[in-house]
C-alpha positions in Angstrom: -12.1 3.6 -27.9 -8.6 4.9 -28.5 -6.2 5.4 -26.0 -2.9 7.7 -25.4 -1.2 5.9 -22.5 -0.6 2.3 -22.4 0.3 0.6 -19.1 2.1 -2.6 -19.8 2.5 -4.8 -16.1 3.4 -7.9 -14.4 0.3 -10.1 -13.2 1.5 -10.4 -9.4 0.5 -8.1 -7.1 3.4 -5.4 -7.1 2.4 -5.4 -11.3 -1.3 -4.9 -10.2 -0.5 -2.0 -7.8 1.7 -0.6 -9.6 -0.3 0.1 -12.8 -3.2 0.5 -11.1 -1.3 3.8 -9.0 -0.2 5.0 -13.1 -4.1 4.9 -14.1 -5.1 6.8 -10.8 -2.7 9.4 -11.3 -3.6 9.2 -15.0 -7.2 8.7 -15.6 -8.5 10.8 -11.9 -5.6 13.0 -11.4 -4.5 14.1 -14.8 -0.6 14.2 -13.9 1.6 11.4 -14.8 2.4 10.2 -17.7 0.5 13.1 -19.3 -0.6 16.4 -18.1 -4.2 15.6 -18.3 -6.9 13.3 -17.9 -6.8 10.5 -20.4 -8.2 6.8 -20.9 -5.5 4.2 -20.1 -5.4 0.8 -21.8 -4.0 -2.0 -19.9 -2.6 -5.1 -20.7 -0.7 -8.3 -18.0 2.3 -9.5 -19.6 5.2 -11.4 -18.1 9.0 -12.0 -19.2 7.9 -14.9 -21.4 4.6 -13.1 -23.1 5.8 -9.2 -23.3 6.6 -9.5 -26.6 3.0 -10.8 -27.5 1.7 -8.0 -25.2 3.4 -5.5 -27.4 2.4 -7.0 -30.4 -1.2 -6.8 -29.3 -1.2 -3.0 -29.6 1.5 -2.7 -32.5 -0.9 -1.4 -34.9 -1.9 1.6 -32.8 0.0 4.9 -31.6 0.6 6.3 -28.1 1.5 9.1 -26.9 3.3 7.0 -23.7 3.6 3.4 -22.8 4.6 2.3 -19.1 6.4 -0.8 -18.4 6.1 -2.4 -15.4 7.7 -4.9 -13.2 9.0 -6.8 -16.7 12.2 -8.4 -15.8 15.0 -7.8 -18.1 15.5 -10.2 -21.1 15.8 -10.5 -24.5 12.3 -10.7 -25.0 11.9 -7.0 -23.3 14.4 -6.1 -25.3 12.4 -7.2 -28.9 9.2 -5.6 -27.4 11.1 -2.4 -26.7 12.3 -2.0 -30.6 8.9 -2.2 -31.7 7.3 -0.1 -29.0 9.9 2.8 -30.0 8.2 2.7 -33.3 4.4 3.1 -32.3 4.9 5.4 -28.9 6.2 9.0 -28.6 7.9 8.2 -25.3 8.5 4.7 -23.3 8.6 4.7 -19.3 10.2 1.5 -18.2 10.3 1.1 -13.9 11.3 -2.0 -12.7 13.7 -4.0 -9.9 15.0 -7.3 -10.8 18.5 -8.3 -10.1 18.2 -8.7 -14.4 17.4 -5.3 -15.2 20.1 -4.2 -12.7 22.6 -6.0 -14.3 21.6 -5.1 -18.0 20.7 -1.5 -17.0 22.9 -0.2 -19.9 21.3 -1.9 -22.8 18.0 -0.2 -21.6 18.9 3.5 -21.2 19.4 4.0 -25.1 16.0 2.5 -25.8 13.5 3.9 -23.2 12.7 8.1 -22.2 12.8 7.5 -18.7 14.5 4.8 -16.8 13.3 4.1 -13.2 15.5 1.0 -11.8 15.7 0.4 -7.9 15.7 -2.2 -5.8 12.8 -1.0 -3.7 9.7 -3.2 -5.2 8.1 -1.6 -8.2 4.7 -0.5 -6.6 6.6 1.9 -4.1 9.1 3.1 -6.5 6.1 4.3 -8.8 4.5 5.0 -5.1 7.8 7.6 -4.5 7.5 8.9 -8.2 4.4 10.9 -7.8 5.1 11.9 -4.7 7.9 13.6 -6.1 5.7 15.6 -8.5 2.9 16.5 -5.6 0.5 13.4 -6.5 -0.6 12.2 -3.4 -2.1 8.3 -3.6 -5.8 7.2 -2.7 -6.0 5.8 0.8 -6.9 2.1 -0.8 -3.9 2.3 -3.0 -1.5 3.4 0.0 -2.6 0.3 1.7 -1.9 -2.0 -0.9 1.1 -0.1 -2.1 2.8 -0.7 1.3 0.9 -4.5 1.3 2.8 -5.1 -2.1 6.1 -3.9 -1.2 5.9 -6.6 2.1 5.1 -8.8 0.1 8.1 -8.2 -2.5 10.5 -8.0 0.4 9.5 -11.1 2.0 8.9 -9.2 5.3 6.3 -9.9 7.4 3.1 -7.9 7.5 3.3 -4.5 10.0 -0.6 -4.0 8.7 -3.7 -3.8 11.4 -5.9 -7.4 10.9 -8.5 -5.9 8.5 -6.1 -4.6 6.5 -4.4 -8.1 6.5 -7.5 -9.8 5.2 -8.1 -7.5 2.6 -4.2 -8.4 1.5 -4.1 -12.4 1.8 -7.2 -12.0 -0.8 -5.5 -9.9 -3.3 -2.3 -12.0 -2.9 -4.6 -15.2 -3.3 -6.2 -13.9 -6.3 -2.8 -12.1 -8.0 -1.4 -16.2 -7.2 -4.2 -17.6 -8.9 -3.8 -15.2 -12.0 -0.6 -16.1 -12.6 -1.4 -20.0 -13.4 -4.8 -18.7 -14.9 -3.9 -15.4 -16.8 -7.1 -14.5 -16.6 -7.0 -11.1 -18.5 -10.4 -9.9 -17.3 -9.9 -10.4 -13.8 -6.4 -8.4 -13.7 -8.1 -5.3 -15.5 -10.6 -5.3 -13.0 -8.3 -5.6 -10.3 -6.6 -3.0 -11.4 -9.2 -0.4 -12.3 -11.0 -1.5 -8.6 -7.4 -0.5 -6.6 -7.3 2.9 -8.9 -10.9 3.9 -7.9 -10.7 6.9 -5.5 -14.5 5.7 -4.7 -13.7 4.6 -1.2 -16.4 2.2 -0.9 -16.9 0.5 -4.4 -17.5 -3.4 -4.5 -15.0 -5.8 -5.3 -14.6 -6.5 -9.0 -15.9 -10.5 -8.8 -19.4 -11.5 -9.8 -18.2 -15.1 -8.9 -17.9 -16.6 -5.2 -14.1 -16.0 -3.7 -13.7 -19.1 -3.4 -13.8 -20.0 -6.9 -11.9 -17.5 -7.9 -8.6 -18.2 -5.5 -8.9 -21.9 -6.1 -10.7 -22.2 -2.3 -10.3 -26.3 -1.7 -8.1 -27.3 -4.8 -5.5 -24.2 -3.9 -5.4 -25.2 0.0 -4.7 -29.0 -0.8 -2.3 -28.0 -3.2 -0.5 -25.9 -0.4 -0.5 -28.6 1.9 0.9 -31.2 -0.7 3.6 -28.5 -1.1 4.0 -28.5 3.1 4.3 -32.3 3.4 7.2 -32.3 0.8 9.1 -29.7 1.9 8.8 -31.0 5.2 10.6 -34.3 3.6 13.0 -31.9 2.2 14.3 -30.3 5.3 15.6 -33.5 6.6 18.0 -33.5 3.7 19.0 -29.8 4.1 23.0 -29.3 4.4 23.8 -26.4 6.3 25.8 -24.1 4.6 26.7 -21.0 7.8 22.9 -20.1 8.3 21.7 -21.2 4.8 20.2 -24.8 3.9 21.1 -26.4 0.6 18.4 -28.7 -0.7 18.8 -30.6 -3.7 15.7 -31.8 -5.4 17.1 -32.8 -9.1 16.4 -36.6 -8.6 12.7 -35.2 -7.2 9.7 -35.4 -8.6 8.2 -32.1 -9.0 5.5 -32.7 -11.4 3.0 -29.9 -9.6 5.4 -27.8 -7.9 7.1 -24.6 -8.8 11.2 -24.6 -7.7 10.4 -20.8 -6.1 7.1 -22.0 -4.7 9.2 -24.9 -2.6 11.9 -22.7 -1.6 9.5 -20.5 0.1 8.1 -23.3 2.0 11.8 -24.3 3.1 12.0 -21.3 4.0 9.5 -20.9 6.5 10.4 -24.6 7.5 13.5 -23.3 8.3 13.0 -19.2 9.1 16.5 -19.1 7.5 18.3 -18.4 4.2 17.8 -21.2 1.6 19.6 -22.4 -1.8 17.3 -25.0 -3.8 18.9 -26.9 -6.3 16.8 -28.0 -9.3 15.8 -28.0 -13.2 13.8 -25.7 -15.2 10.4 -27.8 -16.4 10.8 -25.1 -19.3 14.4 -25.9 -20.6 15.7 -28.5 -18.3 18.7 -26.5 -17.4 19.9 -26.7 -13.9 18.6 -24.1 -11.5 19.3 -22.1 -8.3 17.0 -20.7 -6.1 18.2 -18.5 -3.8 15.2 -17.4 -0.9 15.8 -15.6 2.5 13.2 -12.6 4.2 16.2 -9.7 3.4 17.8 -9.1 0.3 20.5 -11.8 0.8 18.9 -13.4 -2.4 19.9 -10.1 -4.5 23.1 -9.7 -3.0 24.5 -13.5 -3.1 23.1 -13.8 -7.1 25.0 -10.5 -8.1 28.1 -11.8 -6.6 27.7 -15.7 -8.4 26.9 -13.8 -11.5 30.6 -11.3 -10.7 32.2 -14.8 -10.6 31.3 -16.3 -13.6 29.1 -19.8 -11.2 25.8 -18.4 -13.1 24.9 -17.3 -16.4 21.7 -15.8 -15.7 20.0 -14.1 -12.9 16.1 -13.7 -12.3 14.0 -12.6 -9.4 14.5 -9.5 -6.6 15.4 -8.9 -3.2 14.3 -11.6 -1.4 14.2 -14.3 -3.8 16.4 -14.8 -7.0 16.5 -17.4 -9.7 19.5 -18.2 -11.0 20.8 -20.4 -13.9 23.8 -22.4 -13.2 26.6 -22.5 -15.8 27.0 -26.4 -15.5 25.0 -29.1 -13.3 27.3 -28.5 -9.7 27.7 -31.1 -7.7 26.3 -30.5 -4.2 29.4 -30.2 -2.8 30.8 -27.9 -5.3 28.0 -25.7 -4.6 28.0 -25.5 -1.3 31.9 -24.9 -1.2 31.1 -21.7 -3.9 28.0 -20.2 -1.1 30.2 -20.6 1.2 33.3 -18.2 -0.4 30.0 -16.1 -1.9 28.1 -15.8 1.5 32.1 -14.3 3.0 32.4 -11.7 1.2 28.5 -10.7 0.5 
């Protein structure tokens, strides 16, 4: 089957709304990114694998090709070169405190540039709006279930609507460890159905799917420790400080922890640790607001961090050298002043 648009998209759940709003407006409206109805092919990537993604579809041609919710780094950047050779036009929309910073590397190599700090699923949500496309009443739901989500707020949505969310969220978790490619595609193409009452996309039981048991003791193994943590927390104004670099963390994510402390603590948190990945040390910055977003900018301003990853409410952020914790906290606490 050949295809005109590509949608290239993250595999949590803004990434899953937010293509699945392009192929609605694309495949059942016929508006955006072409003026017509037209088969879109779809394909999860993350910062790490968009390169691969690209490559996947490097020996075909498109007319457009949608990024979505990919974090700036240098690997967007070496899918980008290659994607300007094989597609008439690029649309890149995205919101990470990366992209923000590096927005001027990106407007040379893409058509249309869509950077915000709104989560990714209402920016695209706002886009066709702005041409007359109105969205399905599923994908309004989860478009303004996603965006909660991203902003670390809690849920405003009525109870049903709530179960049909912790579900998605459960299953857009799961996908992330288990990149399972069929699974997102369906997801996708089930949130872009205007069919109101279509079944969901799993032959499988739920529980199997989002982990059920193994996923819930996992959680609560992630409780107990943070729970340990939070006796160690240094209060920097309202923010704790945790330091977990002498930790063992075999099994647990640094952001994954921090968002535990955080509802240990319903206050900002800083989590000092080291990437399993490179080993370099690491700070997680995670608060409800977008205190994460504006606290990494203004680290990354004063030369403390070299990197910054994440979005509003939580933000990763590589240290230039392995801080002590009392240099640290005296930096948030000149950084948190004048944020």
């Amino acid at each position: 089957m050949s295809y005109e648009v590509a949608v290239i998209s993250d595999w949590d759940v803004d990434g899953i709304v937010s293509a699945a709003e392009i192929v609605y407006a694309q495949e059942f409206l016929g508006v955006y990114p072409i003026k017509r109805r037209c088969r879109v092919r779809l394909l999860p990537a993350s910062a790490h694998t968009f390169s691969q993604a690209v490559h996947e579809i490097s020996g075909d041609s498109y007319d457009v090709v949608v990024v979505l919710d990919i974090p700036y780094t240098r690997n967007l950047i070496r899918g980008l070169k290659i994607l300007r050779r094989i597609s008439k036009s690029i649309v890149y929309v995205d919101h990470h405190i990366s992209t923000m910073i590096h927005m001027d590397k990106l407007e040379n190599m893409v058509d249309e540039l869509i950077v915000t700090r709104a989560p990714t699923a209402l920016t695209v949500a706002h886009m066709l709006r702005s041409i007359g496309a109105r969205l399905s009443p599923r994908l309004e739901v989860f478009m303004r279930a996603a965006s909660t989500i991203e902003r670390g707020a809690k849920s405003s949505l009525p109870s049903t609507q709530r179960n049909i969310l912790k579900l998605v969220v459960a299953i857009s978790q799961t996908l992330s460890q288990t990149k399972d490619r069929t699974l997102w595609e369906r997801l996708v193409r089930w949130l872009s159905s205007p069919i109101s009452f279509t079944a969901m996309p799993f032959s499988q039981s739920l529980e199997s799917i989002v982990g059920g048991k193994d996923r819930k003791a996992h959680m609560d193994e992630v409780k107990v420790l943070a729970n340990e943590l939070a006796i160690e927390a240094l209060k920097v104004y309202n923010l704790r400080l945790v330091d977990v670099r002498r930790k063992k963390l075999s099994n647990v994510k640094l952001t994954t922890l921090a968002s535990a402390l955080h509802r240990i603590f319903r206050a900002p948190v800083a989590l000092i640790g080291y990437s399993k990945r490179s080993g370099t040390p690491l700070l997680i910055l995670r608060s409800r607001d977008d205190l994460p977003y504006r606290l990494a900018l203004k680290l990354w301003k004063d030369g403390i961090v070299s990197e910054v990853g994440g979005h509003q409410s939580i933000a990763i952020c590589v240290l230039k050298q392995d801080y002590s914790v009392a240099e640290l906290a005296s930096v948030l606490r000149r950084a948190l002043v004048s944020v």
